[in-house]
Every structure is written in C-alpha cells, then in structure tokens.
VMD Tcl script that draws the C-alpha trace (Angstrom):
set ca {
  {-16.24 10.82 7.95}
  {-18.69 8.43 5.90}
  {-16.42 5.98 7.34}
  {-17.34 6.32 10.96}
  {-21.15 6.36 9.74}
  {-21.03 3.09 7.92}
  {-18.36 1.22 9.07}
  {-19.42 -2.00 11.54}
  {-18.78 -0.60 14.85}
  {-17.65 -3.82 16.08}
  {-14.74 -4.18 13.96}
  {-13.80 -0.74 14.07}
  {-10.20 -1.49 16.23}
  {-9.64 -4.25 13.99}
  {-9.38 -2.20 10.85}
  {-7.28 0.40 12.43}
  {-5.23 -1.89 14.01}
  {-4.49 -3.34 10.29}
  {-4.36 0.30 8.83}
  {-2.15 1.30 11.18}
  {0.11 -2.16 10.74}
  {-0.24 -1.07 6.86}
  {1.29 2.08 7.43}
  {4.48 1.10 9.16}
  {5.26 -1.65 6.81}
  {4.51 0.18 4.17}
  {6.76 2.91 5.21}
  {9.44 1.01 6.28}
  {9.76 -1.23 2.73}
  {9.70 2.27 1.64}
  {12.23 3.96 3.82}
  {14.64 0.69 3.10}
  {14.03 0.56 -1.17}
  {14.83 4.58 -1.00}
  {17.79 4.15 0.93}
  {19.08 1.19 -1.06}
  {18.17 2.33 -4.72}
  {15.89 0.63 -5.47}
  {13.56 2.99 -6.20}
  {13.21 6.83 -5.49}
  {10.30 9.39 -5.87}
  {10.68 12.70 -8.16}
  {8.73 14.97 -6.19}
  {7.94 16.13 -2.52}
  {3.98 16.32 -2.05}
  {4.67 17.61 1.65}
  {7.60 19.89 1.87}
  {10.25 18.77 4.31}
  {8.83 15.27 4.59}
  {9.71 12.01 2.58}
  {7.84 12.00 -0.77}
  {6.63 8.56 -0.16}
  {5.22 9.30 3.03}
  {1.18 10.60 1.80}
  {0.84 7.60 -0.13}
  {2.01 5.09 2.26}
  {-0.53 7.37 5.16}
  {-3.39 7.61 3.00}
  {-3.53 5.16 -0.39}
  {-2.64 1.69 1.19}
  {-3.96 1.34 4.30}
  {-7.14 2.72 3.36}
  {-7.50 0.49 -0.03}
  {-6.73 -2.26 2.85}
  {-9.04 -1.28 5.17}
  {-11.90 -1.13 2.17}
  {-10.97 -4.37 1.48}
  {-10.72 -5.71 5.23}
  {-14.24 -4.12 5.51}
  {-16.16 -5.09 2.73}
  {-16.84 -8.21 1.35}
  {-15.10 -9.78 4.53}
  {-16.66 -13.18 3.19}
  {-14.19 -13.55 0.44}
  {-10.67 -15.56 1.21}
  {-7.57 -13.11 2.61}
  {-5.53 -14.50 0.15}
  {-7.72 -13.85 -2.67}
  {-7.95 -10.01 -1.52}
  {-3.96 -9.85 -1.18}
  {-3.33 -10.48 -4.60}
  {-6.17 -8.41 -6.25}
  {-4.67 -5.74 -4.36}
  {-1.32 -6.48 -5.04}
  {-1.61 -7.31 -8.75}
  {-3.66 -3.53 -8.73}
  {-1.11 -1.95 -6.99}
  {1.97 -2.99 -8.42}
  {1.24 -3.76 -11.71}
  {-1.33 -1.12 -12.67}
  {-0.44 1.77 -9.91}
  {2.90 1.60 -9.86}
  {2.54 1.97 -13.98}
  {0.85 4.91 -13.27}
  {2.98 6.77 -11.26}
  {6.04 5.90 -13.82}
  {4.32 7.10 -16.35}
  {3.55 10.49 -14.70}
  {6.99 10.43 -13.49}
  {6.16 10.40 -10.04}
  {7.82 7.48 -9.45}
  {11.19 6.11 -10.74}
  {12.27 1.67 -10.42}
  {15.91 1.01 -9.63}
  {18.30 -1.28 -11.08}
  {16.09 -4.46 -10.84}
  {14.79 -6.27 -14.00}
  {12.20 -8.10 -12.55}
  {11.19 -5.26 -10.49}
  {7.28 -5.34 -10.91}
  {7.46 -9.08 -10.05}
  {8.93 -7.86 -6.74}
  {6.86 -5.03 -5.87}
  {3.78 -7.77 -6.34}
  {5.50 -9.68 -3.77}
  {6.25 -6.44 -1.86}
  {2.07 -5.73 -1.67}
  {1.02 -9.76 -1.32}
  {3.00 -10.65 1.48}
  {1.97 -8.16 4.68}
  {-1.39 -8.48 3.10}
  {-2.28 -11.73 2.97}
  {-3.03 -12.44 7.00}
  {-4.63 -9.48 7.74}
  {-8.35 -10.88 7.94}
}
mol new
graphics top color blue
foreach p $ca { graphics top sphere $p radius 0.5 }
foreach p [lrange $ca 0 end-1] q [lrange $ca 1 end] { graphics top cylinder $p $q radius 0.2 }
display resetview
C-alpha cells in the first residue's frame, strides 16, 4: 500500500507493465529449468501450486519494479547486473543453503542463472 502513496503516479502503468512482463518470464524460465532438470525446489510454499510460483509473483518483479522506480537516473544496464549478480550469486546461495532450492547437472550453473536475471532485465527502463 506505501506503494500506491509514493510511487510517481505518472509512471505507475509503466512499472506494472514491467512487473507484470517480470512475472511471466520469470515463470516461464522457471516452468522450462523444472521441467528440464535443471533445477527443482524442495518445498511447496502454496499447497497445490508450483513451489516456484511466490517467488517469481512477489520477489522479482517487485525488486524490479524498486529498481525501475528509484534512482531511474542510473543506466538500465548498470541496474540489470546489480540485480542479477544479487540474485543469482548471493540469493540463489541462500536458498541452497537453506535447502530451498536445489541446481541441476550444470557446472557453471551460477554463471547461467546471472545470465538468466541480466538478460530480460536489461531493457526494461
């Protein structure tokens, strides 16, 4: 709700245009790794639903929206990779090391999630 308070009313379709661009790519990388191996989640947070789905509702498209929104002066590409190097190589970390989350068969896998986050990102602004 603090959103719809401070947010630039002017750019409000924008961002949820992009949020809601966020959230199908995001879901359908995810939907494709799951169903080819690549990766796989532990645990349901929503029973009856793909685990994945929350976090690719609610954690990415809202970290992109934040950074869509504010400081809107700095370069798109700049943003994409701060938030894929945060995502990939520091979330992702976390959520393996809780178990949450488990990689597939892929050595250079982190490498390729980084290129997973960077690339729908990178044009959004």
């Amino acid at each position: 709700m603090w959103w719809i308070r401070w947010s630039e009313k002017k750019s409000r379709n924008r961002l949820l245009y992009s949020g809601f661009f966020m959230i199908i790519i995001s879901s359908f990388l995810d939907i494709v790794g799951v169903r080819l191996g690549l990766w796989y989640y532990n645990y349901e947070i929503i029973p009856l639903s793909p685990a994945f789905l929350p976090w690719d509702f609610t954690v990415i498209p809202v970290s992109v929206m934040a950074l869509i929104e504010y400081k809107h002066h700095f370069s798109p590409v700049l943003k994409a990779l701060i938030f894929a190097f945060l995502s990939s190589f520091i979330g992702e970390t976390i959520f393996e090391y809780f178990d949450y989350y488990v990689k597939g068969p892929l050595e250079c896998f982190l490498f390729f999630s980084y290129l997973l986050y960077y690339l729908p990102d990178c044009n959004l602004d």
